[in-house]
C-alpha positions in Angstrom: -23.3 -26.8 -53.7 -21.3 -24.6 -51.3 -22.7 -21.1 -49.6 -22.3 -18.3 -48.6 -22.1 -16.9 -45.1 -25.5 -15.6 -45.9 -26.3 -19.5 -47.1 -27.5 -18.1 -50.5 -25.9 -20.5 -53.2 -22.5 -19.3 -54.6 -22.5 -17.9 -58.0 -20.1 -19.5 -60.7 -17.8 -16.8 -60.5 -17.6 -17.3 -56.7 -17.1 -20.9 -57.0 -14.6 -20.4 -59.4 -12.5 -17.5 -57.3 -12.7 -19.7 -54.2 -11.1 -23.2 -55.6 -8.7 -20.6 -57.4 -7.6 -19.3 -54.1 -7.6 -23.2 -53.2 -5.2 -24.2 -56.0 -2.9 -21.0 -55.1 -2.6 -21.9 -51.3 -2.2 -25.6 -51.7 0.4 -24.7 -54.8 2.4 -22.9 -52.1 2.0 -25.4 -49.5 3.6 -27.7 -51.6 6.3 -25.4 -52.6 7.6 -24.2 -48.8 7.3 -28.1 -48.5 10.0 -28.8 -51.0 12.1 -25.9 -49.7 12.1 -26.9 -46.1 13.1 -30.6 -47.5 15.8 -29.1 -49.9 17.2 -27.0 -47.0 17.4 -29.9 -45.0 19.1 -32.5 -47.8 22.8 -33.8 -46.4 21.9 -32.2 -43.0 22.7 -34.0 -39.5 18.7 -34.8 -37.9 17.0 -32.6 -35.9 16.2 -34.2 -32.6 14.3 -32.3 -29.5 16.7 -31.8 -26.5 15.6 -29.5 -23.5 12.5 -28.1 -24.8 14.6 -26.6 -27.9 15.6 -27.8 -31.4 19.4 -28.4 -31.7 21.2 -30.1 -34.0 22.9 -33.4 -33.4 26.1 -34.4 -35.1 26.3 -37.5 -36.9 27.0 -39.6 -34.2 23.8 -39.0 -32.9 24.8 -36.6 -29.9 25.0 -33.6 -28.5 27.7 -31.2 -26.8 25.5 -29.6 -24.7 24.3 -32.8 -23.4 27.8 -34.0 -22.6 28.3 -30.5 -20.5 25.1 -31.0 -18.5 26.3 -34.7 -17.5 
């Protein structure tokens, strides 16, 4: 059975409002999750360059490292 900070057992009610508030944030979780892969759909990959994120074309390289050398 979970506690409190005060380690008194949880009420029902408490129980309840907790794995509610549970549900909600794994609900959205799950949600930006979908987003972030349907923003990404048809996209050329990410790939780390430089300490930054750019994006590669589909060839696989980069502009900016063909300026730098």
């Amino acid at each position: 059975m979970s506690t409190n900070d005060d380690d008194q057992p949880l009420t029902k009610d408490e129980t309840l409002r907790r794995m509610e508030q549970d549900r909600a944030r794994l609900e959205a979780d799950i949600k930006h999750s979908r987003d972030d892969l349907r923003a990404t759909e048809g996209n050329p990959p990410l790939r780390r360059a430089a300490g930054d994120w750019r994006r590669a074309d589909e060839s696989g390289h980069n502009e900016e490292d063909e300026k730098r050398g």
